[in-house]
mmCIF file as Biopython writes it, N, C-alpha, C and O atoms, coordinates in Angstrom:
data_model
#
loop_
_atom_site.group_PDB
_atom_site.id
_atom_site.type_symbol
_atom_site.label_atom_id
_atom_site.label_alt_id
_atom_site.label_comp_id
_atom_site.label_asym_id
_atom_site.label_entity_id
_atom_site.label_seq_id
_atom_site.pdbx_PDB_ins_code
_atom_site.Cartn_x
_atom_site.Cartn_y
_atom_site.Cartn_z
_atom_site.occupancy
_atom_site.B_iso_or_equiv
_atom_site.auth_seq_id
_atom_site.auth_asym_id
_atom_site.pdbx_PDB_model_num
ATOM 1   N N  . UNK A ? 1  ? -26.899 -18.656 -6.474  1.0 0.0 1  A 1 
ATOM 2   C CA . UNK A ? 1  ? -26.407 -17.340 -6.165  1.0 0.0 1  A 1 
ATOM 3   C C  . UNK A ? 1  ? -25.083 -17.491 -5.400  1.0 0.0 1  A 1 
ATOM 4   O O  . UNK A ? 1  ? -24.842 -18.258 -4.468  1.0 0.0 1  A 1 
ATOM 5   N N  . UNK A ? 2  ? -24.301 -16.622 -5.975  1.0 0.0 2  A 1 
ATOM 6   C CA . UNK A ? 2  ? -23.109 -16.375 -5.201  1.0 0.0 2  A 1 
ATOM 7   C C  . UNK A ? 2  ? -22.526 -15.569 -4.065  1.0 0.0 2  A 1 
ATOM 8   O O  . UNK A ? 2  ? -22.292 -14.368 -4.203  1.0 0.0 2  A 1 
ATOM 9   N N  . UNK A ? 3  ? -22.287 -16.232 -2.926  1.0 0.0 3  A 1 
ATOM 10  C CA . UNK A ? 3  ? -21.759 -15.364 -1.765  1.0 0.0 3  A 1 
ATOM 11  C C  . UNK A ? 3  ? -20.805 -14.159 -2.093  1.0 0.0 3  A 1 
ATOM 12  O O  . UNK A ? 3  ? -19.803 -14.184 -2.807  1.0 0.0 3  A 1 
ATOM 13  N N  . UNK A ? 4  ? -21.275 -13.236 -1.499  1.0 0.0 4  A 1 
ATOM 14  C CA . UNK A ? 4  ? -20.307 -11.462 -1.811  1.0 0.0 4  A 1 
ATOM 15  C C  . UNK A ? 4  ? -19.838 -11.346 0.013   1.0 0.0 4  A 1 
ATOM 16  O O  . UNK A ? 4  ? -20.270 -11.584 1.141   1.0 0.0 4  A 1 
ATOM 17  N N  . UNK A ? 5  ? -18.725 -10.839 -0.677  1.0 0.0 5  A 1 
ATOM 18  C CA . UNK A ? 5  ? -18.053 -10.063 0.277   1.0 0.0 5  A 1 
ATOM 19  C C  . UNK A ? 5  ? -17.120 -9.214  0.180   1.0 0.0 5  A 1 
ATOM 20  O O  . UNK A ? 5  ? -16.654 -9.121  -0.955  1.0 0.0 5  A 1 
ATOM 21  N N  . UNK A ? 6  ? -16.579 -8.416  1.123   1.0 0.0 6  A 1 
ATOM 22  C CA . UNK A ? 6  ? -16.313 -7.206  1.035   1.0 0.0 6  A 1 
ATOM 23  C C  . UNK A ? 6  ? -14.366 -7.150  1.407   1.0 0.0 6  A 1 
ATOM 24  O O  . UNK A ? 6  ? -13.832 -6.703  2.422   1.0 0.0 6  A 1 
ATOM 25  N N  . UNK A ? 7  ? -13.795 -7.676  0.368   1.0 0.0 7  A 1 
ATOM 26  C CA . UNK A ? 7  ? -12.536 -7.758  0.726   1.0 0.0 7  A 1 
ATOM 27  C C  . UNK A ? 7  ? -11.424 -6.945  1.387   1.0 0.0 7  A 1 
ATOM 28  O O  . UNK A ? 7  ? -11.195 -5.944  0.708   1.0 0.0 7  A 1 
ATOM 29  N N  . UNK A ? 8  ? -10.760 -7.014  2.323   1.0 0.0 8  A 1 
ATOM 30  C CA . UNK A ? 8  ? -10.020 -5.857  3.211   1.0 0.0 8  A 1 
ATOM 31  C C  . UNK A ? 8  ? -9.032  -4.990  2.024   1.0 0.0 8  A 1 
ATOM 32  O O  . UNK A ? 8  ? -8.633  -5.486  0.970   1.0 0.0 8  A 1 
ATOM 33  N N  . UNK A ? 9  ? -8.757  -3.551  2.508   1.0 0.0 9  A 1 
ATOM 34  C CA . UNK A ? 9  ? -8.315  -3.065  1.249   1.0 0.0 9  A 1 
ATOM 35  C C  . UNK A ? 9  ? -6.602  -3.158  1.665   1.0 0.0 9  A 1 
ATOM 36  O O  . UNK A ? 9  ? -6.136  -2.954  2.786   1.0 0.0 9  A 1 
ATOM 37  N N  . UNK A ? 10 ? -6.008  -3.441  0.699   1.0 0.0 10 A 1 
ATOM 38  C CA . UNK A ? 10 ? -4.153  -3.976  0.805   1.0 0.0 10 A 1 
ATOM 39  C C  . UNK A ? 10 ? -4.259  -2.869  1.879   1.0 0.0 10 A 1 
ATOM 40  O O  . UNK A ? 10 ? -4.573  -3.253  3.006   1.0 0.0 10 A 1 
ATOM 41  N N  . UNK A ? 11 ? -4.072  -1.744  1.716   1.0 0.0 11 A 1 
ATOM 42  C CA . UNK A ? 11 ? -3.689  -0.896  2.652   1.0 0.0 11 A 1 
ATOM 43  C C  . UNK A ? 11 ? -3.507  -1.455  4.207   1.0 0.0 11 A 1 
ATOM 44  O O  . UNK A ? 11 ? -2.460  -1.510  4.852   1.0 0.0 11 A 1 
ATOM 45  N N  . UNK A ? 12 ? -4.717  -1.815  4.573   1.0 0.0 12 A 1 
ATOM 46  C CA . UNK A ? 12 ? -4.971  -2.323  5.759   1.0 0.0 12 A 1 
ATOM 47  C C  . UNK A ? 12 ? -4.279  -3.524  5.978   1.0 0.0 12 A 1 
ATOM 48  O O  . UNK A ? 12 ? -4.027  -3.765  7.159   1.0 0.0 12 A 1 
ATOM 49  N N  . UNK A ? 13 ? -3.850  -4.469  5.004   1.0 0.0 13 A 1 
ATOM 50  C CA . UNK A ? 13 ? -3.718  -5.701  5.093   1.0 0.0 13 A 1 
ATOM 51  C C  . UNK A ? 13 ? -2.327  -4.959  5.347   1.0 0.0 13 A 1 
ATOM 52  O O  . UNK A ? 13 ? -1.920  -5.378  6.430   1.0 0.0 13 A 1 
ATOM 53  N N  . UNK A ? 14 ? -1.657  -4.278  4.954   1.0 0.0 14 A 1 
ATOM 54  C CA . UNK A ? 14 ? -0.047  -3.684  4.991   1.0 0.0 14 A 1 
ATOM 55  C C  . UNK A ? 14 ? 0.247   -3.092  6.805   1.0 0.0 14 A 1 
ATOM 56  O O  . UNK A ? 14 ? 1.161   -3.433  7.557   1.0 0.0 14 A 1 
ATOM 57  N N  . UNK A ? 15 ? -0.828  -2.185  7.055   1.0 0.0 15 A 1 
ATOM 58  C CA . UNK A ? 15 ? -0.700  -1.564  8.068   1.0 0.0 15 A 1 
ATOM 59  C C  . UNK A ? 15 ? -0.692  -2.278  8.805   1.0 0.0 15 A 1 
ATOM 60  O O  . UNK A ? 15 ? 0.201   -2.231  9.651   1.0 0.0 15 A 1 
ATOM 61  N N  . UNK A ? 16 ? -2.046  -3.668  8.867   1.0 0.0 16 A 1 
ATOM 62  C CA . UNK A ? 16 ? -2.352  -4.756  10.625  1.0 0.0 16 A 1 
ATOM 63  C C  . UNK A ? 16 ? -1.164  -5.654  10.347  1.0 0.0 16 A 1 
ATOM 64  O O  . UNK A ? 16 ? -0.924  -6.345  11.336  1.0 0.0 16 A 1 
ATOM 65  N N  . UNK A ? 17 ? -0.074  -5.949  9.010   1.0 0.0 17 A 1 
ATOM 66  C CA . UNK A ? 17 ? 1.052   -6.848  9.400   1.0 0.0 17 A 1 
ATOM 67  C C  . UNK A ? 17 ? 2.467   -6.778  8.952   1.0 0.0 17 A 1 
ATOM 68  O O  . UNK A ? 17 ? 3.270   -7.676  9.204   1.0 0.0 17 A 1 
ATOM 69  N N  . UNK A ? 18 ? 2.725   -5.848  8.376   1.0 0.0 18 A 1 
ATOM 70  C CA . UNK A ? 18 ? 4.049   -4.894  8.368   1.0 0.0 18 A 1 
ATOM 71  C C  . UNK A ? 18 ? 4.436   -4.241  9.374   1.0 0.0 18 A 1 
ATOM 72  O O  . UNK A ? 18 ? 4.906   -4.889  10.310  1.0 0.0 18 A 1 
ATOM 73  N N  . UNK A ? 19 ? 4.349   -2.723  9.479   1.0 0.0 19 A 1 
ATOM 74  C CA . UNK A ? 19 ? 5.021   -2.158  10.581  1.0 0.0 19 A 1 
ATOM 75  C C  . UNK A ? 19 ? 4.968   -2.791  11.799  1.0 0.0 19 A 1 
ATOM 76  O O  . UNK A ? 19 ? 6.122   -2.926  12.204  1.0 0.0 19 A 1 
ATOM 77  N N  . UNK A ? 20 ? 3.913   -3.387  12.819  1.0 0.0 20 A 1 
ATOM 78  C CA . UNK A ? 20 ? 3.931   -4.388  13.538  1.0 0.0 20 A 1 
ATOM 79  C C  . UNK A ? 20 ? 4.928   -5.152  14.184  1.0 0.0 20 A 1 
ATOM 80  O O  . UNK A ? 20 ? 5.545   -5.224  15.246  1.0 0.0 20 A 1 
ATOM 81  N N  . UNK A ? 21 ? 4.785   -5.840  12.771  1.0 0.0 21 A 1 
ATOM 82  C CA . UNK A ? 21 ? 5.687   -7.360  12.769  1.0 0.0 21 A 1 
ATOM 83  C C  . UNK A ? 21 ? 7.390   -6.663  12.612  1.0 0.0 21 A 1 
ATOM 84  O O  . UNK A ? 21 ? 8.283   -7.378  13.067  1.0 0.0 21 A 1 
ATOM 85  N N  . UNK A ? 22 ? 7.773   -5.405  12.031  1.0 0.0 22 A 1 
ATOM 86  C CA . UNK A ? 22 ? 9.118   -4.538  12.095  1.0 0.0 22 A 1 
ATOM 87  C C  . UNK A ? 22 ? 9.085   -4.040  13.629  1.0 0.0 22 A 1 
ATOM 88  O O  . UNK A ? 22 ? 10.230  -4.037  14.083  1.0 0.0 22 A 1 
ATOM 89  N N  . UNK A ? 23 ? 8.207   -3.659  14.476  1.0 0.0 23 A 1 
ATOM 90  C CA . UNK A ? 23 ? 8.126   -2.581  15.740  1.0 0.0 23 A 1 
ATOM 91  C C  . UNK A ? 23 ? 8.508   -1.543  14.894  1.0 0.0 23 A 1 
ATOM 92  O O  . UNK A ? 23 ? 9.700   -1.251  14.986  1.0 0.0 23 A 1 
ATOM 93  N N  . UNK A ? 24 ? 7.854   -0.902  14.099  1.0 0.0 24 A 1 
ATOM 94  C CA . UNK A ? 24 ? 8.118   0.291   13.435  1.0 0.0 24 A 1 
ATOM 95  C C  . UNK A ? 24 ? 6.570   1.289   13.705  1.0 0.0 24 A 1 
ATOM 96  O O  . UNK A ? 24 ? 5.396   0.918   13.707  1.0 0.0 24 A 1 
ATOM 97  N N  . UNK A ? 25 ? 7.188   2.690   13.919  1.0 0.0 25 A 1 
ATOM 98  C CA . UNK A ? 25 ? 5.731   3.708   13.567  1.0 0.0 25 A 1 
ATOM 99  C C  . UNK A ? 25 ? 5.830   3.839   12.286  1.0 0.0 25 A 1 
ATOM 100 O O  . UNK A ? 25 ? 6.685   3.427   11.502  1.0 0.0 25 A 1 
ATOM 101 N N  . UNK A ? 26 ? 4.754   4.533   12.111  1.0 0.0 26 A 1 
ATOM 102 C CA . UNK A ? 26 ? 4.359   5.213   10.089  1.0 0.0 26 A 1 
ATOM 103 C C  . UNK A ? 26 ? 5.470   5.915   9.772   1.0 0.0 26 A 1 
ATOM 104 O O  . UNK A ? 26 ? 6.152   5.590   8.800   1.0 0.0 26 A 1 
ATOM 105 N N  . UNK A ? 27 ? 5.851   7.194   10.730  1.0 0.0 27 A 1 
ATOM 106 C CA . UNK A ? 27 ? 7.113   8.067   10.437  1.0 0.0 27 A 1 
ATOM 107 C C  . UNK A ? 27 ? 8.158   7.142   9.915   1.0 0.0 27 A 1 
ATOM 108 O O  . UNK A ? 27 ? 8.700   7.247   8.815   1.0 0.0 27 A 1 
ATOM 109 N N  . UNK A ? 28 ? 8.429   6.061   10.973  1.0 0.0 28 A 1 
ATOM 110 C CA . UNK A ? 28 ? 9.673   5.503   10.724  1.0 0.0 28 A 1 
ATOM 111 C C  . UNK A ? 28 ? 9.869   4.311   9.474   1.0 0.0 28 A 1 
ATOM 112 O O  . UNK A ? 28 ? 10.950  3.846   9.110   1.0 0.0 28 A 1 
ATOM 113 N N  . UNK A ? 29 ? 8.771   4.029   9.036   1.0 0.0 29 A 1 
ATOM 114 C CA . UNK A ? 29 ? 8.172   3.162   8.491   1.0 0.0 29 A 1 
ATOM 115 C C  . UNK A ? 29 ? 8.513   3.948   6.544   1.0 0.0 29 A 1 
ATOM 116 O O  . UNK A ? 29 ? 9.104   3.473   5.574   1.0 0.0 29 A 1 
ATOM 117 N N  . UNK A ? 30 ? 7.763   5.318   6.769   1.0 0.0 30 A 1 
ATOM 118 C CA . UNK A ? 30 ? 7.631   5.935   5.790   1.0 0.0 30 A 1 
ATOM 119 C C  . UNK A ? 30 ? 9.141   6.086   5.709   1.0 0.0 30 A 1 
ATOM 120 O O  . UNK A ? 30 ? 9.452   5.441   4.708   1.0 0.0 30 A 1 
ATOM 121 N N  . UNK A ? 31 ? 10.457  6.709   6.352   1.0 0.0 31 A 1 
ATOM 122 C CA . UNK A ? 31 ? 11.452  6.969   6.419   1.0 0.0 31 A 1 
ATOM 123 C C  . UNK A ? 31 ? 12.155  5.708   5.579   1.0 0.0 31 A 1 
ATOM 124 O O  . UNK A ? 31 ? 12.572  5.775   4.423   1.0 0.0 31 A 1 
ATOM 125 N N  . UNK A ? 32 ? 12.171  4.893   6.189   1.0 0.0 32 A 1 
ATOM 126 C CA . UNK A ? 32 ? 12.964  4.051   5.744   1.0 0.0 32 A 1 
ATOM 127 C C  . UNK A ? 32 ? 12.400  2.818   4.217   1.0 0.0 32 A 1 
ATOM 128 O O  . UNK A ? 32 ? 12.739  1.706   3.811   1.0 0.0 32 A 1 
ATOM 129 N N  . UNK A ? 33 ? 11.371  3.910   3.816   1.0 0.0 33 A 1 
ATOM 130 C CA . UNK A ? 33 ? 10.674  3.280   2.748   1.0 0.0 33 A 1 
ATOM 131 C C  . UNK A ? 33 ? 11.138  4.618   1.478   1.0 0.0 33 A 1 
ATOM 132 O O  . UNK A ? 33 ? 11.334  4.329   0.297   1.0 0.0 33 A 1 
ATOM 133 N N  . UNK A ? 34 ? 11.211  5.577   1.845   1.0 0.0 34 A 1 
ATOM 134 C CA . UNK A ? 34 ? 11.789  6.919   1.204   1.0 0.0 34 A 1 
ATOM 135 C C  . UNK A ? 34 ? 10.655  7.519   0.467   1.0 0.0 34 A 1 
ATOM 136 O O  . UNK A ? 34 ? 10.604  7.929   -0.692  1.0 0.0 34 A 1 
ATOM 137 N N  . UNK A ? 35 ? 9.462   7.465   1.704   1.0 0.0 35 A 1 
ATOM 138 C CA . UNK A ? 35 ? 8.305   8.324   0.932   1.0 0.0 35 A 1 
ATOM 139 C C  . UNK A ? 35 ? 7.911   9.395   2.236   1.0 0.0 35 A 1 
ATOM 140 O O  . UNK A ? 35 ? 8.278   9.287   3.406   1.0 0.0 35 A 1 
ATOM 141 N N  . UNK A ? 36 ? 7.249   10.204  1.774   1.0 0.0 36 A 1 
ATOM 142 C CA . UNK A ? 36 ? 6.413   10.929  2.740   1.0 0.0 36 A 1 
ATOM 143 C C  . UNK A ? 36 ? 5.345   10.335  3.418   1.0 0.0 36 A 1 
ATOM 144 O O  . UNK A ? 36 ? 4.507   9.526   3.020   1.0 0.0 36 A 1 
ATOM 145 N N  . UNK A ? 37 ? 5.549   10.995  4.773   1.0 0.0 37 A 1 
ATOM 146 C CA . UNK A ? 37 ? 4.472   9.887   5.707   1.0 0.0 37 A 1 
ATOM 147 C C  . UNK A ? 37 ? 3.510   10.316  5.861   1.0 0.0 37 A 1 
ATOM 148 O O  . UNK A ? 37 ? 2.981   9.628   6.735   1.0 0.0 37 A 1 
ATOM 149 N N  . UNK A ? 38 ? 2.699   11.264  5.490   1.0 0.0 38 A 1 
ATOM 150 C CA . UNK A ? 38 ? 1.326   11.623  4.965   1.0 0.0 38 A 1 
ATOM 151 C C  . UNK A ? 38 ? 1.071   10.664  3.866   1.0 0.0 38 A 1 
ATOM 152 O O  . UNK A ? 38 ? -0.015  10.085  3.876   1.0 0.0 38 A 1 
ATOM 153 N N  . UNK A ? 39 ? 2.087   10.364  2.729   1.0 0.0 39 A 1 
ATOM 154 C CA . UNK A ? 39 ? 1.123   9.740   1.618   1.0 0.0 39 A 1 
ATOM 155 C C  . UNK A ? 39 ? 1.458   8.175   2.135   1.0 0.0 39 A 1 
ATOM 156 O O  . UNK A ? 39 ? 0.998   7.273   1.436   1.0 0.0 39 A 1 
ATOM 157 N N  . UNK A ? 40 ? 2.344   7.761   3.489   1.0 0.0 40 A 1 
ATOM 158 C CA . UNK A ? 40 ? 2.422   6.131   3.700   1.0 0.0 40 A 1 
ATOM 159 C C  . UNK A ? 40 ? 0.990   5.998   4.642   1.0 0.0 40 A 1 
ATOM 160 O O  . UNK A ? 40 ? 0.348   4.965   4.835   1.0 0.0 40 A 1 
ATOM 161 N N  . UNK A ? 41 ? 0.698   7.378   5.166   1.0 0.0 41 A 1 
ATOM 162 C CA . UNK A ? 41 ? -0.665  6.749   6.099   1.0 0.0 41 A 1 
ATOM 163 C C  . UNK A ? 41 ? -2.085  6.670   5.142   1.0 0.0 41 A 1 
ATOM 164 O O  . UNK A ? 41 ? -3.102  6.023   5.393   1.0 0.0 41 A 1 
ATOM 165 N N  . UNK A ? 42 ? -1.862  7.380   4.184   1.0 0.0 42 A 1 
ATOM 166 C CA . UNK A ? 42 ? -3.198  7.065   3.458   1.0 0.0 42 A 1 
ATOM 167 C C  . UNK A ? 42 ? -3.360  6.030   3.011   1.0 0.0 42 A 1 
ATOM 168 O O  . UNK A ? 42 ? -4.387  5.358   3.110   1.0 0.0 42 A 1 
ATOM 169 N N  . UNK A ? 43 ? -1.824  5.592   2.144   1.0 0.0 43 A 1 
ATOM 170 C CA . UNK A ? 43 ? -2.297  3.796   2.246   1.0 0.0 43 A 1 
ATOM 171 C C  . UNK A ? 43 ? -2.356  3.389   3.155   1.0 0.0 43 A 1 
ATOM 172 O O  . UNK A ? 43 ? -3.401  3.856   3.608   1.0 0.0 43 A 1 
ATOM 173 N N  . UNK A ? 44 ? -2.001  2.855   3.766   1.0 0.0 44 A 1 
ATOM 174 C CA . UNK A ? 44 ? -2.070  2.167   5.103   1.0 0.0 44 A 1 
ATOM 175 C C  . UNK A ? 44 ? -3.580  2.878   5.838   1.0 0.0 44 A 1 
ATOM 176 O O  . UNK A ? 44 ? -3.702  2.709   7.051   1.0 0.0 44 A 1 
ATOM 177 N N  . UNK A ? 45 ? -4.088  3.232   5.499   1.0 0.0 45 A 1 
ATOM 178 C CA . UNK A ? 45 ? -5.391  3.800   6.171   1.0 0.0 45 A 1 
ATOM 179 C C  . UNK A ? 45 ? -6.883  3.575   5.015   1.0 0.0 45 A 1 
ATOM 180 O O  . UNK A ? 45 ? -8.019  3.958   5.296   1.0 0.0 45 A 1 
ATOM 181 N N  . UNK A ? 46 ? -6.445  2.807   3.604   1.0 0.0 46 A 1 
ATOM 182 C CA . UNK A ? 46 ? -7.421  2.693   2.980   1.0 0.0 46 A 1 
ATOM 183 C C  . UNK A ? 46 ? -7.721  4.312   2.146   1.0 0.0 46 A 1 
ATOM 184 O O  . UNK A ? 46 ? -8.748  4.620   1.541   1.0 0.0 46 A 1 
ATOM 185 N N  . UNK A ? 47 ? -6.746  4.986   2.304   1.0 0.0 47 A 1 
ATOM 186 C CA . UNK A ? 47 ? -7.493  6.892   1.517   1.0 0.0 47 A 1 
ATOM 187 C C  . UNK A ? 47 ? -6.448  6.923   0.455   1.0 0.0 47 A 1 
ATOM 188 O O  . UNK A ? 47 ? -6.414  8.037   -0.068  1.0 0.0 47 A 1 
ATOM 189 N N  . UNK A ? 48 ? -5.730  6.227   0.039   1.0 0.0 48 A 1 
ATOM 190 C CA . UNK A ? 48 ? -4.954  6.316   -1.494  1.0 0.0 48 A 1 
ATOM 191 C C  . UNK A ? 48 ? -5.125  5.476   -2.419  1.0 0.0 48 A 1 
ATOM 192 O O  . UNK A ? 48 ? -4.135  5.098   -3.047  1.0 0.0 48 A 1 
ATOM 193 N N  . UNK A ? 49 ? -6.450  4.963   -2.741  1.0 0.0 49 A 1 
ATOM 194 C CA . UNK A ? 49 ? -6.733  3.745   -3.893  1.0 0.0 49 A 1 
ATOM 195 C C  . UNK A ? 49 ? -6.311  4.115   -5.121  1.0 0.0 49 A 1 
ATOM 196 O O  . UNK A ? 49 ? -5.989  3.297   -5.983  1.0 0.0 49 A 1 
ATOM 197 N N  . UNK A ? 50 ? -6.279  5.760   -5.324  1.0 0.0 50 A 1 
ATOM 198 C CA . UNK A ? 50 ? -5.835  5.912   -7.048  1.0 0.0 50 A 1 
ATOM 199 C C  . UNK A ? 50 ? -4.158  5.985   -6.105  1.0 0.0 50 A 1 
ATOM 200 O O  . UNK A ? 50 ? -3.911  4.793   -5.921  1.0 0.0 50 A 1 
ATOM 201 N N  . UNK A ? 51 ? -3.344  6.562   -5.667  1.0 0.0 51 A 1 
ATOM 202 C CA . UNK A ? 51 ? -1.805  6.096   -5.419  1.0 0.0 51 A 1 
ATOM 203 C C  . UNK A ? 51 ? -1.239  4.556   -5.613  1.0 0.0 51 A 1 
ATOM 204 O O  . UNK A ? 51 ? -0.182  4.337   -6.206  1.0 0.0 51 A 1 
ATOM 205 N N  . UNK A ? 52 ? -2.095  3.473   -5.025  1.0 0.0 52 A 1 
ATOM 206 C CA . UNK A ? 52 ? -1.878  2.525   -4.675  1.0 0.0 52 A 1 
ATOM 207 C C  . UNK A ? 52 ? -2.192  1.993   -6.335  1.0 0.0 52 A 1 
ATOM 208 O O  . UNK A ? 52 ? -1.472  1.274   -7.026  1.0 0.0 52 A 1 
ATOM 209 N N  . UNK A ? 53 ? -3.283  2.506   -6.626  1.0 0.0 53 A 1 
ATOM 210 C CA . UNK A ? 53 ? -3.246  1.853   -8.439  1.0 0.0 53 A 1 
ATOM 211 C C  . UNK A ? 53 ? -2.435  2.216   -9.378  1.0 0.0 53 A 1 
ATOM 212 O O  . UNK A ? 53 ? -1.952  1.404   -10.167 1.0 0.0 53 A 1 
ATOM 213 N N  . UNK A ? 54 ? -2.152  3.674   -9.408  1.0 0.0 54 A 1 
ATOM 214 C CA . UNK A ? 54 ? -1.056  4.050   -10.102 1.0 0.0 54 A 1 
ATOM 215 C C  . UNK A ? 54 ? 0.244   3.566   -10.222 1.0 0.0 54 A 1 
ATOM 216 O O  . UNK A ? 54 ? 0.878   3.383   -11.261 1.0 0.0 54 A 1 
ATOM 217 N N  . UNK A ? 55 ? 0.693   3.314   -8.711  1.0 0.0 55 A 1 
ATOM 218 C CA . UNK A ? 55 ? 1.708   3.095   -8.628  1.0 0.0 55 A 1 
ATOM 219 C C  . UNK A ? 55 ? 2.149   1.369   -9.225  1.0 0.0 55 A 1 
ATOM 220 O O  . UNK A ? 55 ? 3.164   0.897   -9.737  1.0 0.0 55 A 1 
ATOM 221 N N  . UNK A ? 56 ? 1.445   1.072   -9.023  1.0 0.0 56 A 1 
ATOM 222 C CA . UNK A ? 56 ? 0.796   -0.541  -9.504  1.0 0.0 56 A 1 
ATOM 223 C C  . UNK A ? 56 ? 0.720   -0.453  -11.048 1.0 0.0 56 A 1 
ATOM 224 O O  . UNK A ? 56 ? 1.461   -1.214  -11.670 1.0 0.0 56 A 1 
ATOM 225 N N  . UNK A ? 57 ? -0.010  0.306   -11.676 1.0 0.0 57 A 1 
ATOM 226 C CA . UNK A ? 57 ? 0.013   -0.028  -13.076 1.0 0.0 57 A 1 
ATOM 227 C C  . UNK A ? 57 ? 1.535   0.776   -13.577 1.0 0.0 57 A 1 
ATOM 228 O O  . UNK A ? 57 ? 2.200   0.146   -14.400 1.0 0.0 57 A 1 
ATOM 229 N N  . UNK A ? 58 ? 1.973   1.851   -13.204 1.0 0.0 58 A 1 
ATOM 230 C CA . UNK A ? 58 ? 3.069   1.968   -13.464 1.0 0.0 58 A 1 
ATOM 231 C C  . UNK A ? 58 ? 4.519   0.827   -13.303 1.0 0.0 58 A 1 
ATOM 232 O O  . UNK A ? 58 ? 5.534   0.800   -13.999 1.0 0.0 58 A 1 
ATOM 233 N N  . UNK A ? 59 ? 4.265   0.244   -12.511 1.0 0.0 59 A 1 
ATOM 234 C CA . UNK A ? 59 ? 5.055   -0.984  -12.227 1.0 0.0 59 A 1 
ATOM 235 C C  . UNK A ? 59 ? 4.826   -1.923  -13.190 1.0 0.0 59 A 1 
ATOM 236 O O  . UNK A ? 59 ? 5.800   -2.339  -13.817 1.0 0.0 59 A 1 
ATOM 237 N N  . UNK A ? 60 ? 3.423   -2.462  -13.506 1.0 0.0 60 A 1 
ATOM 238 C CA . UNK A ? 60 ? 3.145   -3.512  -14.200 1.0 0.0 60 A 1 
ATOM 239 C C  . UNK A ? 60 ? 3.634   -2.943  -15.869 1.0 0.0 60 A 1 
ATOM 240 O O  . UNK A ? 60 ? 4.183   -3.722  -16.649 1.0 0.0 60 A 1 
ATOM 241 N N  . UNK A ? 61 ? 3.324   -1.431  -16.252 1.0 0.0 61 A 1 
ATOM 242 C CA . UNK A ? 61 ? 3.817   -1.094  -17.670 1.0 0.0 61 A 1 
ATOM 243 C C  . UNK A ? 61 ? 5.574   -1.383  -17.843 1.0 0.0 61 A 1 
ATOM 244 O O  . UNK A ? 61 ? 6.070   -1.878  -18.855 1.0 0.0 61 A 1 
ATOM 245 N N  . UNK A ? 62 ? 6.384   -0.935  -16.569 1.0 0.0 62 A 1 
ATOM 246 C CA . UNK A ? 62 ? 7.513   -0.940  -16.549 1.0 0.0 62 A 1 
ATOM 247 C C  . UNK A ? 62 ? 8.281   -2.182  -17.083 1.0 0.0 62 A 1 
ATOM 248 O O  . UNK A ? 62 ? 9.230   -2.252  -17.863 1.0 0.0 62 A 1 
ATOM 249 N N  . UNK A ? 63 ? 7.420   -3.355  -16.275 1.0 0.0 63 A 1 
ATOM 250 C CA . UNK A ? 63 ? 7.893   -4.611  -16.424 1.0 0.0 63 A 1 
ATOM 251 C C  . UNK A ? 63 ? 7.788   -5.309  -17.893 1.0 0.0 63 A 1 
ATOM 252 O O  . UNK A ? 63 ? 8.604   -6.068  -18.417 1.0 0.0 63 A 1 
ATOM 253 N N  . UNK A ? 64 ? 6.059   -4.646  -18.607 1.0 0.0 64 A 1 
ATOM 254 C CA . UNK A ? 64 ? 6.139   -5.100  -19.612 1.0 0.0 64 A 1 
ATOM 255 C C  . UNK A ? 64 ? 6.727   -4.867  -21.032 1.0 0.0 64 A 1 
ATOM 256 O O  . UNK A ? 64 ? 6.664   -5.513  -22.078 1.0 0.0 64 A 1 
ATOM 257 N N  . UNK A ? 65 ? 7.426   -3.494  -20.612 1.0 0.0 65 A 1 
ATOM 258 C CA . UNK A ? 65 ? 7.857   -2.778  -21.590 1.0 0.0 65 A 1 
ATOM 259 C C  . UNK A ? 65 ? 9.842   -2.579  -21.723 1.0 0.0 65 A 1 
ATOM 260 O O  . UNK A ? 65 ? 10.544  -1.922  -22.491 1.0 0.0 65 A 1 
ATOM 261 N N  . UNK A ? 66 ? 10.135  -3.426  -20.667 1.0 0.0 66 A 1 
ATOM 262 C CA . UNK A ? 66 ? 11.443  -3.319  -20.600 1.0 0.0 66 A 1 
ATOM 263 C C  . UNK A ? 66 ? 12.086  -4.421  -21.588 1.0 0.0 66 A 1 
ATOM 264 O O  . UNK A ? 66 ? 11.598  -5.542  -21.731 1.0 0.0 66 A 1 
ATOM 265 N N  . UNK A ? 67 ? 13.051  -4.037  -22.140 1.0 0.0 67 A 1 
ATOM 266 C CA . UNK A ? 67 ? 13.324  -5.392  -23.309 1.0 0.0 67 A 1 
ATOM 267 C C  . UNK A ? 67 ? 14.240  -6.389  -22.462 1.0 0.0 67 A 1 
ATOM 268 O O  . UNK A ? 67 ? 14.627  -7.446  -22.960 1.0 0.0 67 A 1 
#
């Protein structure tokens, strides 16, 4: 049998070592990322898994589809 565990979600992994490691808040964080800082705290808080996928598979189609 194989050991399970419960992997941290990016979000979090973004929030405990990004802004941080900048001395940045979310506002300022979101600002200088050019999104709204309601939708930078949901990632960063684990509450945007379909944003965070979307935005992700939209990236990954982009890349594969560019000639």
């Amino acid at each position: 049998m194989c050991a399970m565990f419960n992997p941290p979600n990016p979000g979090q992994t973004l929030r405990d070592d990004i802004p941080p490691a900048l001395g940045l808040q979310v506002g300022q964080a979101a600002a200088q990322l050019g999104v709204d800082r309601t939708t930078l705290s949901k990632v960063l808080n684990g509450r945007a898994a379909e944003v965070w996928l979307a935005q992700q598979t939209a990236h990954d189609l982009w890349q594969t589809q560019r000639c």
